[in-house]
CHARMM internal coordinates of N, CA and C (Angstrom, degrees):
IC EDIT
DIST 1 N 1 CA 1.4453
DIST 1 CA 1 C 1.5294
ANGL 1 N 1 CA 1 C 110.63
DIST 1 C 2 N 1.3660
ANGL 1 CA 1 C 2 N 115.08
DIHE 1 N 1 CA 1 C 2 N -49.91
DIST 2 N 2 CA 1.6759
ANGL 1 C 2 N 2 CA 114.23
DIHE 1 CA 1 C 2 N 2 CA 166.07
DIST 2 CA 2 C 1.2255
ANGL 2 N 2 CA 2 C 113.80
DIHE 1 C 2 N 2 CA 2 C -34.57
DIST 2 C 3 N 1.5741
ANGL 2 CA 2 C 3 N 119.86
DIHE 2 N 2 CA 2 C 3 N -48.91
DIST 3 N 3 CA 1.6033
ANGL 2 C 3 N 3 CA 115.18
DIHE 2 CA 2 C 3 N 3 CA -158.30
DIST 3 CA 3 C 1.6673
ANGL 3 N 3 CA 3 C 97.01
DIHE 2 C 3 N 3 CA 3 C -81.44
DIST 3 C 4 N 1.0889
ANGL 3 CA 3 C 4 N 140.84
DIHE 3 N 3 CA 3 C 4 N -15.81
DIST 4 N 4 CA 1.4423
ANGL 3 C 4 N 4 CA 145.10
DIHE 3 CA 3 C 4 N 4 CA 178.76
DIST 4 CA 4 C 1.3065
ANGL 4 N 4 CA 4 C 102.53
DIHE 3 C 4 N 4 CA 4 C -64.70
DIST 4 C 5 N 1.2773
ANGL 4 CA 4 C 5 N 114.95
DIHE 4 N 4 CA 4 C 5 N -45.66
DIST 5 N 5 CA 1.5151
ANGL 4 C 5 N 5 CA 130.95
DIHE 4 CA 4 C 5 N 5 CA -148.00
DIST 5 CA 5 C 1.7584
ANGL 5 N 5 CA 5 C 93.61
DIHE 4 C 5 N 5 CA 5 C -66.64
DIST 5 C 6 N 1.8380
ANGL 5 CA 5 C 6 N 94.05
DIHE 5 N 5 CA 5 C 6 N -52.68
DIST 6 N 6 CA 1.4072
ANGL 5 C 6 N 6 CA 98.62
DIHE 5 CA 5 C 6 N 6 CA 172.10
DIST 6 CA 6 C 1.6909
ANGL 6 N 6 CA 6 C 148.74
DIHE 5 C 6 N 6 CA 6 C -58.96
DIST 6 C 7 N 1.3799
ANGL 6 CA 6 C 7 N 103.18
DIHE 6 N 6 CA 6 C 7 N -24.98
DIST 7 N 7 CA 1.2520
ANGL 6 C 7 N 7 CA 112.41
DIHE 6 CA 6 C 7 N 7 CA 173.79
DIST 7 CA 7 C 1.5202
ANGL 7 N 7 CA 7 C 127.55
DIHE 6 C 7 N 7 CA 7 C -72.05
DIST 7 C 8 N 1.4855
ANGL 7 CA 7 C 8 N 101.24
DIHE 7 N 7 CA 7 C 8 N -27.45
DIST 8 N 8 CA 1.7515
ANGL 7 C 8 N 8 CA 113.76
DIHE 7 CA 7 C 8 N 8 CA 168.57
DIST 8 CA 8 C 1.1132
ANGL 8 N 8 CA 8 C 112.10
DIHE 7 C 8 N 8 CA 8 C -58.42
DIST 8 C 9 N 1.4268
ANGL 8 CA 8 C 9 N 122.54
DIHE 8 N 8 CA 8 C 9 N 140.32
DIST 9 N 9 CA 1.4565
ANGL 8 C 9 N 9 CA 107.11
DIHE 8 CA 8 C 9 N 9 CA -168.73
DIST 9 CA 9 C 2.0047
ANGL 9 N 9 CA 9 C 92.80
DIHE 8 C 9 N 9 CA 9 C -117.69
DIST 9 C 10 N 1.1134
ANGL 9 CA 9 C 10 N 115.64
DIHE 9 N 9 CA 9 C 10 N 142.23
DIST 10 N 10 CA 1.4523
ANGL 9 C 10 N 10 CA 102.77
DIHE 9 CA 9 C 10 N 10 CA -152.19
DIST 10 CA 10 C 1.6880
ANGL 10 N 10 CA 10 C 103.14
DIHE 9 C 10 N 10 CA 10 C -117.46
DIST 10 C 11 N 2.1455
ANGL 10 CA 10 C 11 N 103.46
DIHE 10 N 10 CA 10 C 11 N 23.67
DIST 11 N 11 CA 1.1805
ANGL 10 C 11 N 11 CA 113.26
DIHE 10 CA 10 C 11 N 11 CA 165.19
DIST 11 CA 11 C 1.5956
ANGL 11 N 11 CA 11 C 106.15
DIHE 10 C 11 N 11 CA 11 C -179.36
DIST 11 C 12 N 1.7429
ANGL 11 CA 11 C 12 N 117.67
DIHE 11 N 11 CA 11 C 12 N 142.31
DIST 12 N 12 CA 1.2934
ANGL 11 C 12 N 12 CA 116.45
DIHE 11 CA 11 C 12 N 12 CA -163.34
DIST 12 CA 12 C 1.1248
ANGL 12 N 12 CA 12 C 115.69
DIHE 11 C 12 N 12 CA 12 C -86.20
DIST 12 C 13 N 1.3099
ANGL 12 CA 12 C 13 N 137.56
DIHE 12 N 12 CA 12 C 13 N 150.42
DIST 13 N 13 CA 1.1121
ANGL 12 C 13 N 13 CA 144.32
DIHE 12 CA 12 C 13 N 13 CA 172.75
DIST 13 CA 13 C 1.5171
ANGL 13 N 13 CA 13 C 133.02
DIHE 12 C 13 N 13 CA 13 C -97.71
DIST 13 C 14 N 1.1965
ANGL 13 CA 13 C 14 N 112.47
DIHE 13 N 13 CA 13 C 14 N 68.05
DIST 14 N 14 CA 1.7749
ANGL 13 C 14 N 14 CA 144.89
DIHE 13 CA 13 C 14 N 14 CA -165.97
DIST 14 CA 14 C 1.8987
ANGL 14 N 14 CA 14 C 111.22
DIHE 13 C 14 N 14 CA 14 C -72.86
DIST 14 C 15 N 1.2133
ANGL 14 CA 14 C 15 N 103.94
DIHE 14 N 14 CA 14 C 15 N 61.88
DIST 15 N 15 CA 1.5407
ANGL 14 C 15 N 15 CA 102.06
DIHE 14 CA 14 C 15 N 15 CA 173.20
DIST 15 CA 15 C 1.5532
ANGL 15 N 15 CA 15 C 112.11
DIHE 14 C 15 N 15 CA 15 C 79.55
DIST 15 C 16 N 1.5440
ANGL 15 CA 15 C 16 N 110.04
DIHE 15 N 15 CA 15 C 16 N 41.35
DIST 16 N 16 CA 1.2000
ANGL 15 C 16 N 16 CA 116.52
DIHE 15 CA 15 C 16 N 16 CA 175.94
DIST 16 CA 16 C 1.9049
ANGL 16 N 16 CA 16 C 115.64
DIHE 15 C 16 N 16 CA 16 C 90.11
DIST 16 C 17 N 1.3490
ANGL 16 CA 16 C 17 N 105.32
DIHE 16 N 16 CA 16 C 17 N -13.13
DIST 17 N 17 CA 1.7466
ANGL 16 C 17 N 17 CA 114.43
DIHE 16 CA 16 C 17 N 17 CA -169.70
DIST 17 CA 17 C 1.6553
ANGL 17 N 17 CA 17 C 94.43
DIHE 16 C 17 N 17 CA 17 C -110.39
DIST 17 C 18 N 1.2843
ANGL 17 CA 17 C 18 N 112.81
DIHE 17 N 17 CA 17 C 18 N 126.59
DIST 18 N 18 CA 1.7691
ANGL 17 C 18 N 18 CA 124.76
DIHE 17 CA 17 C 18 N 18 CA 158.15
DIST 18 CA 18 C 1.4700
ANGL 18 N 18 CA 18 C 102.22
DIHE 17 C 18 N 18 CA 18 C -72.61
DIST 18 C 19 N 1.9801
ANGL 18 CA 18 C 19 N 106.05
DIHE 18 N 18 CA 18 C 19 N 135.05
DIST 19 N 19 CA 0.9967
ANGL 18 C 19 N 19 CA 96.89
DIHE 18 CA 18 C 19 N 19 CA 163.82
DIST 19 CA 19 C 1.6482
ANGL 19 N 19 CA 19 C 94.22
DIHE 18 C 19 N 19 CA 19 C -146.90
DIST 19 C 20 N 1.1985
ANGL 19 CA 19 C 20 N 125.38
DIHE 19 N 19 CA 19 C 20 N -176.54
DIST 20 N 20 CA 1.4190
ANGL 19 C 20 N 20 CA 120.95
DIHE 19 CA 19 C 20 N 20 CA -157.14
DIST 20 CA 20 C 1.3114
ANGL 20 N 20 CA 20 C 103.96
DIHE 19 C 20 N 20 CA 20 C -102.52
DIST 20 C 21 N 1.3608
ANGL 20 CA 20 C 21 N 123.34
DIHE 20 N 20 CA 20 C 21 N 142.30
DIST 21 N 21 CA 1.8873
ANGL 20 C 21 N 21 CA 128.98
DIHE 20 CA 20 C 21 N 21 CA -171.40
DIST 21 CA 21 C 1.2290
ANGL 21 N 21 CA 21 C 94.75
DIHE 20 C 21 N 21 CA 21 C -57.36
DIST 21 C 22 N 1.2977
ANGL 21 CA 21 C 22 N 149.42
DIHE 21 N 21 CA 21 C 22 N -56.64
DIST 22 N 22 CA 1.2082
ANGL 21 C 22 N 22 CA 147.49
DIHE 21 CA 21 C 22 N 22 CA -162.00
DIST 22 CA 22 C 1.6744
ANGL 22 N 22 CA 22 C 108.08
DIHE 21 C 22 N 22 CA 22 C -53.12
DIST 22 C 23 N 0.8810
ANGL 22 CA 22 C 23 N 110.54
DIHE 22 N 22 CA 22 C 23 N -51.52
DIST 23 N 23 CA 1.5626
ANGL 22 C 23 N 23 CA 119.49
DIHE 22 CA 22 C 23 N 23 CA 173.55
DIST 23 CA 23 C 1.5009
ANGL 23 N 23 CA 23 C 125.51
DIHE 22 C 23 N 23 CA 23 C -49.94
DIST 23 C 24 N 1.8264
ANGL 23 CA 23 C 24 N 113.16
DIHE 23 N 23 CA 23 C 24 N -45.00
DIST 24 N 24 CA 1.2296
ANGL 23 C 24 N 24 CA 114.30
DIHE 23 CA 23 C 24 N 24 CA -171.13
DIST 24 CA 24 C 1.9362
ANGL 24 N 24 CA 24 C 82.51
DIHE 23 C 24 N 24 CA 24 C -90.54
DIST 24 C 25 N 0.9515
ANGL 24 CA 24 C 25 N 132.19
DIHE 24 N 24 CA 24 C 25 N -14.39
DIST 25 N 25 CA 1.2604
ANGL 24 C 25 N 25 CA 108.01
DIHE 24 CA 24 C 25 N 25 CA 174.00
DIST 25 CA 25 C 1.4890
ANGL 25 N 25 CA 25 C 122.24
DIHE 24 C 25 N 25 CA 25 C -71.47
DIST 25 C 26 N 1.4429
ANGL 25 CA 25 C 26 N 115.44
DIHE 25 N 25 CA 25 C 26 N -31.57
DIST 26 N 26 CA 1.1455
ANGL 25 C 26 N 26 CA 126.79
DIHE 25 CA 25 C 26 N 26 CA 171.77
DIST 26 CA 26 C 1.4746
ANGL 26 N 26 CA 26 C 122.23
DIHE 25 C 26 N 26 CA 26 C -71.26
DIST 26 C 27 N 1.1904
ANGL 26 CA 26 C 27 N 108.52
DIHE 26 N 26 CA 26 C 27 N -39.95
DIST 27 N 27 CA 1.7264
ANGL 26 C 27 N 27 CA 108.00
DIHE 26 CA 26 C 27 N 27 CA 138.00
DIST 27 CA 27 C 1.1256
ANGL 27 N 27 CA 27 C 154.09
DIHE 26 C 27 N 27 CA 27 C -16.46
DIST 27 C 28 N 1.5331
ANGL 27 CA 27 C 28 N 92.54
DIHE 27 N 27 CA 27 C 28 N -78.89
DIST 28 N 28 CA 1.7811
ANGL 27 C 28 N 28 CA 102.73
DIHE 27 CA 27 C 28 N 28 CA 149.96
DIST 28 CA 28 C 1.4036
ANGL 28 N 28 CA 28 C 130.08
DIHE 27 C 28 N 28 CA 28 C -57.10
DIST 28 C 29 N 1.3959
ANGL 28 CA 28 C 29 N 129.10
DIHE 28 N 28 CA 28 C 29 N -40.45
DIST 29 N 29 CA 1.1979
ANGL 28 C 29 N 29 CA 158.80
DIHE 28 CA 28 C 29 N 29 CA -139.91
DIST 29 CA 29 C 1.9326
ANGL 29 N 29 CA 29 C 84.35
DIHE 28 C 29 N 29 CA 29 C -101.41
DIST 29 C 30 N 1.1974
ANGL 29 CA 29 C 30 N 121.94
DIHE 29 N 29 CA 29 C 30 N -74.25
DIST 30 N 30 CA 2.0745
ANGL 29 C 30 N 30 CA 117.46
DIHE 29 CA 29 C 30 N 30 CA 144.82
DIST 30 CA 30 C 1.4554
ANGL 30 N 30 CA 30 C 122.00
DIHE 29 C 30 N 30 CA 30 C 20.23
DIST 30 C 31 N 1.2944
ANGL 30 CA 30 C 31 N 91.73
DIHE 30 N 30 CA 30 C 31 N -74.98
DIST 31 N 31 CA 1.7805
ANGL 30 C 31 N 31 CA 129.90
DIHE 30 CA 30 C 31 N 31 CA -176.05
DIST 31 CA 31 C 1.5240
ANGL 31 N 31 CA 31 C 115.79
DIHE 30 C 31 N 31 CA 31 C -89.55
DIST 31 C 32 N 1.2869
ANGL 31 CA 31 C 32 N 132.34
DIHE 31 N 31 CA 31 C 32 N -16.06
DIST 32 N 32 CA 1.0739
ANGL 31 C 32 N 32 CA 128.69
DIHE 31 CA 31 C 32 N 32 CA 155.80
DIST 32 CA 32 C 1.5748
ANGL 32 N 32 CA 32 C 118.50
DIHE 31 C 32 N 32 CA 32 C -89.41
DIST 32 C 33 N 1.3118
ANGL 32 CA 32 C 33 N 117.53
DIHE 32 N 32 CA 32 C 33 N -16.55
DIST 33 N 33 CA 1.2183
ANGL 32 C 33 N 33 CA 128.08
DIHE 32 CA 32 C 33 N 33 CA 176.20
DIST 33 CA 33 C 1.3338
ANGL 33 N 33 CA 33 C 114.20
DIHE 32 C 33 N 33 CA 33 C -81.36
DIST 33 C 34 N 1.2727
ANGL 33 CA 33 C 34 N 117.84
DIHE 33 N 33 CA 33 C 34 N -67.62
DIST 34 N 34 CA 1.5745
ANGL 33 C 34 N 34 CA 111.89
DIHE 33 CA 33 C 34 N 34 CA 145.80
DIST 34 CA 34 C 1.5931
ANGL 34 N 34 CA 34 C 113.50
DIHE 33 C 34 N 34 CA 34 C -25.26
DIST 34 C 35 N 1.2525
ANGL 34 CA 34 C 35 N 116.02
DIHE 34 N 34 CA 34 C 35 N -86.58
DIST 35 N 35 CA 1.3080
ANGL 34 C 35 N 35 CA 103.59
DIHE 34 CA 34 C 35 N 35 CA -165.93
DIST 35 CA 35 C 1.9771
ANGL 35 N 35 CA 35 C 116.15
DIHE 34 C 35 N 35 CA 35 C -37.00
DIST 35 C 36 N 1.2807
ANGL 35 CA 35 C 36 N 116.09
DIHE 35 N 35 CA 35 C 36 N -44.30
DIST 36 N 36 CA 1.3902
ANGL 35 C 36 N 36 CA 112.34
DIHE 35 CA 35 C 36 N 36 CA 177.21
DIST 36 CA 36 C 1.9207
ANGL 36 N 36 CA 36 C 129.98
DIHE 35 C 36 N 36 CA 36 C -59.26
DIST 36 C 37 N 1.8395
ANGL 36 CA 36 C 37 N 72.81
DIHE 36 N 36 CA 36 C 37 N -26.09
DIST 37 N 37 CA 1.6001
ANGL 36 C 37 N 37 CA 77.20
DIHE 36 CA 36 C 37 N 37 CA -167.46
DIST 37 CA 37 C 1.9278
ANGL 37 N 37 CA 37 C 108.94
DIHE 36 C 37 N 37 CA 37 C -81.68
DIST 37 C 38 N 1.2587
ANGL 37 CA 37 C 38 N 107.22
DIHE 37 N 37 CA 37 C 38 N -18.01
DIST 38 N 38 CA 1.4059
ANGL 37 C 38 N 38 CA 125.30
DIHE 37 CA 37 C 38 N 38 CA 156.97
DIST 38 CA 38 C 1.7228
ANGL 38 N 38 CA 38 C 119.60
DIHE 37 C 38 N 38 CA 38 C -51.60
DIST 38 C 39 N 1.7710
ANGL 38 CA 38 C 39 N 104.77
DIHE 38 N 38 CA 38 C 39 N -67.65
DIST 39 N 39 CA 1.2897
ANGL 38 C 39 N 39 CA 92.47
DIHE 38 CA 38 C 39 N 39 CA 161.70
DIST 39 CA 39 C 1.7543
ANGL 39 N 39 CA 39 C 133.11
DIHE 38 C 39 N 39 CA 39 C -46.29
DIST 39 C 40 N 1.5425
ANGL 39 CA 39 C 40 N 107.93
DIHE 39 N 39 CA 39 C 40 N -65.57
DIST 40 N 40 CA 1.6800
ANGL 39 C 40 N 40 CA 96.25
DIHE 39 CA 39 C 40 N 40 CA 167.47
DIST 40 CA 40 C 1.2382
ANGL 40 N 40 CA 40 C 124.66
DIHE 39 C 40 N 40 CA 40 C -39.24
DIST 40 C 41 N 1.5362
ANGL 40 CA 40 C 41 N 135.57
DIHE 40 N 40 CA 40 C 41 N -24.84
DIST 41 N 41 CA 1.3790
ANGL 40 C 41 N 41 CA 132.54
DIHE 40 CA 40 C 41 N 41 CA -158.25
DIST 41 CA 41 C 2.0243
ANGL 41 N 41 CA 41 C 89.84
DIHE 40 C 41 N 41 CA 41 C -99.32
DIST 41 C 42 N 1.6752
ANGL 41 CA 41 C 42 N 111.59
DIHE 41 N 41 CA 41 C 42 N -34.27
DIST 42 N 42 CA 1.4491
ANGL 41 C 42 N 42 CA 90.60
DIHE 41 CA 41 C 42 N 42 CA 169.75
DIST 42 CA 42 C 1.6789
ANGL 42 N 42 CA 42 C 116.90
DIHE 41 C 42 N 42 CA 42 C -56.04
DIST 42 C 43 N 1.1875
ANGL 42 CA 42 C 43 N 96.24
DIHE 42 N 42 CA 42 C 43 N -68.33
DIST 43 N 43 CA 1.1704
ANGL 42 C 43 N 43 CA 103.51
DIHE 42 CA 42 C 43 N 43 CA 176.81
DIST 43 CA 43 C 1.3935
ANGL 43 N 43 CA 43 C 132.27
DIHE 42 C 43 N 43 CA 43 C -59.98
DIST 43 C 44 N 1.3926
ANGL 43 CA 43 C 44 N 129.13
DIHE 43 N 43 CA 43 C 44 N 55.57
DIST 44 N 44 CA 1.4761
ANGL 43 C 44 N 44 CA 128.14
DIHE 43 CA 43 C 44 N 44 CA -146.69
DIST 44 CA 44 C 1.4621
ANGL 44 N 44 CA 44 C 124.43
DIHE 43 C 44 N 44 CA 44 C -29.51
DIST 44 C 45 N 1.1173
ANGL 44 CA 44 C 45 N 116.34
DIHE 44 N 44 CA 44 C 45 N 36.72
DIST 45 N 45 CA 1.5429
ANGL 44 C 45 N 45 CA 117.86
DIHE 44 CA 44 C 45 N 45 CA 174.36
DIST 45 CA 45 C 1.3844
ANGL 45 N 45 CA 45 C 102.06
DIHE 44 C 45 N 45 CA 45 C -82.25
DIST 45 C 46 N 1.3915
ANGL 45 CA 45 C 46 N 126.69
DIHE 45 N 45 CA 45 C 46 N 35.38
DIST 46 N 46 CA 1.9963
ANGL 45 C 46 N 46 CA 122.14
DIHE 45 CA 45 C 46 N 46 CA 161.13
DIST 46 CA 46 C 1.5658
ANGL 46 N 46 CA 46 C 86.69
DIHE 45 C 46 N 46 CA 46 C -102.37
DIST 46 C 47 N 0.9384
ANGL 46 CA 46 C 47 N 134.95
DIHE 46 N 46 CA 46 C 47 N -5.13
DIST 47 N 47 CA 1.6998
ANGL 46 C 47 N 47 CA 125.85
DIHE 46 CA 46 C 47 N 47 CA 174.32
DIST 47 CA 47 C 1.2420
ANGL 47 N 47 CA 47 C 110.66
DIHE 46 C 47 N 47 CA 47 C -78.48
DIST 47 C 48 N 1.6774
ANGL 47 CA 47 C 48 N 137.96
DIHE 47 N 47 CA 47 C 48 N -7.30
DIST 48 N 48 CA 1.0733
ANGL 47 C 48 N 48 CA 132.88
DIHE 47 CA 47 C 48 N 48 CA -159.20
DIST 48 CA 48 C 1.9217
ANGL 48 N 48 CA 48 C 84.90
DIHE 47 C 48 N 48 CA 48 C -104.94
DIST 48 C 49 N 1.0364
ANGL 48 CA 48 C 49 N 125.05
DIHE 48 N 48 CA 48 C 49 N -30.81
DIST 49 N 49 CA 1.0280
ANGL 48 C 49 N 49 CA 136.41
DIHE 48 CA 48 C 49 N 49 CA -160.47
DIST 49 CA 49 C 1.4766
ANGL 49 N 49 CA 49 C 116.12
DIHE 48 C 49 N 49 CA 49 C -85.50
DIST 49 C 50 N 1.6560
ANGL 49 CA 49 C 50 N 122.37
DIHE 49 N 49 CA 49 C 50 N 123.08
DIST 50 N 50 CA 1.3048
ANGL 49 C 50 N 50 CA 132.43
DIHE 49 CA 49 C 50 N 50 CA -152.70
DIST 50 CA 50 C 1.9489
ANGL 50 N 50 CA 50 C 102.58
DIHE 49 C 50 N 50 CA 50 C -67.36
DIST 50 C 51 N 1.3662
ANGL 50 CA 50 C 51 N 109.90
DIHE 50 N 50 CA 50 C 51 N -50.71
DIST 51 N 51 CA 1.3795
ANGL 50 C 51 N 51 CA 131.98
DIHE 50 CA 50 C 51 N 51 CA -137.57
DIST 51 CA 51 C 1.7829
ANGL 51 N 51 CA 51 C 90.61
DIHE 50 C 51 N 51 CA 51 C -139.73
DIST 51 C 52 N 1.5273
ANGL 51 CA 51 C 52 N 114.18
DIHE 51 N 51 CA 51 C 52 N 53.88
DIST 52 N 52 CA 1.7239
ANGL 51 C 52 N 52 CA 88.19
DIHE 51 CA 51 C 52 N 52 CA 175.90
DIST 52 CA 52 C 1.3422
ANGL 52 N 52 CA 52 C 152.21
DIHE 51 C 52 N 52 CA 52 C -69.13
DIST 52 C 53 N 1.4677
ANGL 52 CA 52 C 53 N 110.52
DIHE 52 N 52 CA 52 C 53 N -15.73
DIST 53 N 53 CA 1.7675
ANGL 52 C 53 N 53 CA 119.96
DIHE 52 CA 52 C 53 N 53 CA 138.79
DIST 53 CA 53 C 1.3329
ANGL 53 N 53 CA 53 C 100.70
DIHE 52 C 53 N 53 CA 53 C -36.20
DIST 53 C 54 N 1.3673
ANGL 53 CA 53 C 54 N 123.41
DIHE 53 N 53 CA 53 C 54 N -84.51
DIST 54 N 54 CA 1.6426
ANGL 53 C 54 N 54 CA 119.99
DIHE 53 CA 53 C 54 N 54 CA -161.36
DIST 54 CA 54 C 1.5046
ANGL 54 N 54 CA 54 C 97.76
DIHE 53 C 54 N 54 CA 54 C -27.78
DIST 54 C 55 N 1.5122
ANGL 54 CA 54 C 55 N 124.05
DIHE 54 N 54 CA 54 C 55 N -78.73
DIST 55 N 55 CA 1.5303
ANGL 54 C 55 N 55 CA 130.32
DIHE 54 CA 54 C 55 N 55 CA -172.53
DIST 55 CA 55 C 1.1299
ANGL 55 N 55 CA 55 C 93.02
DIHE 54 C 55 N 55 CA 55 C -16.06
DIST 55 C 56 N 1.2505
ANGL 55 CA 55 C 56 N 113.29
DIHE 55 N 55 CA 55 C 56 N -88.80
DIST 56 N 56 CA 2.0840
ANGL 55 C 56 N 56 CA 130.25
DIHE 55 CA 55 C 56 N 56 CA -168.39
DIST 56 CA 56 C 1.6406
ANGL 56 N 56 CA 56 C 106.76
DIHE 55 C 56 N 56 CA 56 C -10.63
DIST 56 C 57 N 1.6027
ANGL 56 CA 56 C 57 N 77.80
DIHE 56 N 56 CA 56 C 57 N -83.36
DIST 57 N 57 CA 1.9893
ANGL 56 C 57 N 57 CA 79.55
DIHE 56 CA 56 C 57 N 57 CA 167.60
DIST 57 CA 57 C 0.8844
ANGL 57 N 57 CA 57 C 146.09
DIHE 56 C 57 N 57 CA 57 C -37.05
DIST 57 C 58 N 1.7273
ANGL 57 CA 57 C 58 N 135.94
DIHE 57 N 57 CA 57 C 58 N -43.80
DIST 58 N 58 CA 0.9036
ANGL 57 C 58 N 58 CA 157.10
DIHE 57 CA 57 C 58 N 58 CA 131.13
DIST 58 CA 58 C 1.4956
ANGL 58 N 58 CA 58 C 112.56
DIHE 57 C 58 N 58 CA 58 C -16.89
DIST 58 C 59 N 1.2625
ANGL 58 CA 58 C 59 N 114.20
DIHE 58 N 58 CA 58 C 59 N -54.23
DIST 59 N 59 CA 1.8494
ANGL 58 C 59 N 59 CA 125.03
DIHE 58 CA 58 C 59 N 59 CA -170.58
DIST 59 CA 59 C 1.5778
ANGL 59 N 59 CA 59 C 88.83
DIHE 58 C 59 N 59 CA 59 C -75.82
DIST 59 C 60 N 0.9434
ANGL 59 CA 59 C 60 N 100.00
DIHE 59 N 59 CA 59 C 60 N -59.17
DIST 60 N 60 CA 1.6387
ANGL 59 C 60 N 60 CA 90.90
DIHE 59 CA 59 C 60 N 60 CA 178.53
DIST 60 CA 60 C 1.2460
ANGL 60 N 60 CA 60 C 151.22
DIHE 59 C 60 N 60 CA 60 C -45.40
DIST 60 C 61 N 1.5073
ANGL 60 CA 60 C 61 N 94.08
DIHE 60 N 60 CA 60 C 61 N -33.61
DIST 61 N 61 CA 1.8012
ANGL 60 C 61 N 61 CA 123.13
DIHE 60 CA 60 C 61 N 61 CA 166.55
DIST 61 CA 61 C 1.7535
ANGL 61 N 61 CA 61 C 90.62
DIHE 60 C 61 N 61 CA 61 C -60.51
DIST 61 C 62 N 1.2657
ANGL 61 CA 61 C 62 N 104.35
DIHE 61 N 61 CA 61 C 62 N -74.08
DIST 62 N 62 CA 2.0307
ANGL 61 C 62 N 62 CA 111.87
DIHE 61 CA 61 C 62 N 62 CA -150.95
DIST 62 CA 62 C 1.1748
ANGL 62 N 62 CA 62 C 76.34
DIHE 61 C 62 N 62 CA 62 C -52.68
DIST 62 C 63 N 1.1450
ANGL 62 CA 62 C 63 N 142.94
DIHE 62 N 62 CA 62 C 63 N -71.84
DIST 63 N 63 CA 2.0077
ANGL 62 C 63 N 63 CA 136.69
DIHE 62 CA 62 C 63 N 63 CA -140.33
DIST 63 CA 63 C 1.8682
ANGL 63 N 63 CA 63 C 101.74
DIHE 62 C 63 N 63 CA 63 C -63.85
DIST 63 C 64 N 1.0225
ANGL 63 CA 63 C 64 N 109.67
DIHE 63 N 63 CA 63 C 64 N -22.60
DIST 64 N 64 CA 1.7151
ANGL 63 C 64 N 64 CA 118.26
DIHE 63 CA 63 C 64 N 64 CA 159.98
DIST 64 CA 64 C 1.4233
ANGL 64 N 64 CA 64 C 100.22
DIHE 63 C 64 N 64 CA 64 C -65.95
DIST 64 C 65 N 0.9736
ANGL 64 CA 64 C 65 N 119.16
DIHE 64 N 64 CA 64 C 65 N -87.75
DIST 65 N 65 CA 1.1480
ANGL 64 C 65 N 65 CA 129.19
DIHE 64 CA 64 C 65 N 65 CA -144.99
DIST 65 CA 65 C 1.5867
ANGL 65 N 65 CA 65 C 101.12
DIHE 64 C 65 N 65 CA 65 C -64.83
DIST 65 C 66 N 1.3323
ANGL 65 CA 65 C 66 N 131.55
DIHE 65 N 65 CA 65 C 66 N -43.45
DIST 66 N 66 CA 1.5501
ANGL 65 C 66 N 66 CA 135.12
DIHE 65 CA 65 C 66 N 66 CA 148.66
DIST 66 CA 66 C 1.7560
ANGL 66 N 66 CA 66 C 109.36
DIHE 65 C 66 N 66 CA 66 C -20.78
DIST 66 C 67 N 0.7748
ANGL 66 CA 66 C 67 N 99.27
DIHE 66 N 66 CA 66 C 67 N -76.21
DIST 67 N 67 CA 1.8095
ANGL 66 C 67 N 67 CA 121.63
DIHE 66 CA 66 C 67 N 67 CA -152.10
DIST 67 CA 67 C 1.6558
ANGL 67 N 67 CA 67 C 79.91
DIHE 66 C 67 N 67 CA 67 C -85.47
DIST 67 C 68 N 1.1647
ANGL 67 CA 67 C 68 N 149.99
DIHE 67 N 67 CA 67 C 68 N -49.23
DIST 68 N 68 CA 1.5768
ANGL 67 C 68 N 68 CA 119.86
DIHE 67 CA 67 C 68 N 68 CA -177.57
DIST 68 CA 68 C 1.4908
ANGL 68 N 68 CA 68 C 113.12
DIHE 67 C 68 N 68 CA 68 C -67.24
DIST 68 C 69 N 1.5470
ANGL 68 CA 68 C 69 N 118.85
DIHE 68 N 68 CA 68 C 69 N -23.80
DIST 69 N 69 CA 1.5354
ANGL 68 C 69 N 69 CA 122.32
DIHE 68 CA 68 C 69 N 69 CA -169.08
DIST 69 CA 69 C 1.4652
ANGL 69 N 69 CA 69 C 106.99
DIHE 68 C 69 N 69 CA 69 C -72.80
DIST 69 C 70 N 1.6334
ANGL 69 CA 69 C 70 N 98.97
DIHE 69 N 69 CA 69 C 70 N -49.99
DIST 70 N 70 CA 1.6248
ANGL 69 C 70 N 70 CA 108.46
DIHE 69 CA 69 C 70 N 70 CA -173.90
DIST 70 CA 70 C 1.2876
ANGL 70 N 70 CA 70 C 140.20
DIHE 69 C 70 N 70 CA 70 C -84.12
DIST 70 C 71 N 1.7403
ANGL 70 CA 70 C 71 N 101.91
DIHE 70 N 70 CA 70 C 71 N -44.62
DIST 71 N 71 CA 1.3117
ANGL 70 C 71 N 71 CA 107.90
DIHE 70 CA 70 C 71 N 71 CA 160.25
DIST 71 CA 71 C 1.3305
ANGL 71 N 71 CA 71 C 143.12
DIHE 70 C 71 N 71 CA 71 C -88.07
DIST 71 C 72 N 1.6234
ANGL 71 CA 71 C 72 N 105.18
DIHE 71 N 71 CA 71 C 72 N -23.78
DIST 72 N 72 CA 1.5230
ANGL 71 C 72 N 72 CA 106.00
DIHE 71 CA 71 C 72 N 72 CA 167.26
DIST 72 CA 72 C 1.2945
ANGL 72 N 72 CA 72 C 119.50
DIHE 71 C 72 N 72 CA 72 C -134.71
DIST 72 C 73 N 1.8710
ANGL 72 CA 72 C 73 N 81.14
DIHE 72 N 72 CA 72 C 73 N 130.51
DIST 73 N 73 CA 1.5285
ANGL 72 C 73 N 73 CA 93.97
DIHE 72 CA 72 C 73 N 73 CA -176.02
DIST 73 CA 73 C 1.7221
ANGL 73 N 73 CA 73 C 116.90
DIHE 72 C 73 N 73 CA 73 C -60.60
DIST 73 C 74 N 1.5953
ANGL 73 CA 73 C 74 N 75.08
DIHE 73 N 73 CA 73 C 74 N 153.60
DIST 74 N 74 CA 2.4689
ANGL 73 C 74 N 74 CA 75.79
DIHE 73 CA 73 C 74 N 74 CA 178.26
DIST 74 CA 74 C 1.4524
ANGL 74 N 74 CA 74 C 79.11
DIHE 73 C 74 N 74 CA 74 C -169.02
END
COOR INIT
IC SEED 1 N 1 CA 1 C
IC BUILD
């Protein structure tokens, strides 16, 4: 169980600077949000939508919480 403990790395190493998984997930998660919120706005389906900030946010939370669970380890 020790040696498990060790292999997790419990911060990334980005061009010589540590920074915390949570962060580059939110990062990514940034840029995928953007990118979505672009598609709905081509496609005017943000008109269906009461509160479209709220949406954003919302997309933004799950694409965190997605992309910190799955893709990076912590």
């Amino acid at each position: 169980m020790n040696n498990f403990a060790s292999t997790v790395p419990s911060e990334i190493a980005l061009g010589g600077i540590y920074v915390p998984p949570l962060l580059v997930a939110a990062l990514i998660c940034l840029i995928l949000t953007s990118l979505t919120v672009r598609l709905l706005n081509k496609l005017r389906w943000h008109r269906f939508f009461v509160v479209p900030p709220l949406v954003e946010l919302a997309l933004a939370v799950i694409y965190t919480v997605l992309v910190g669970t799955f893709f990076i380890p912590s």
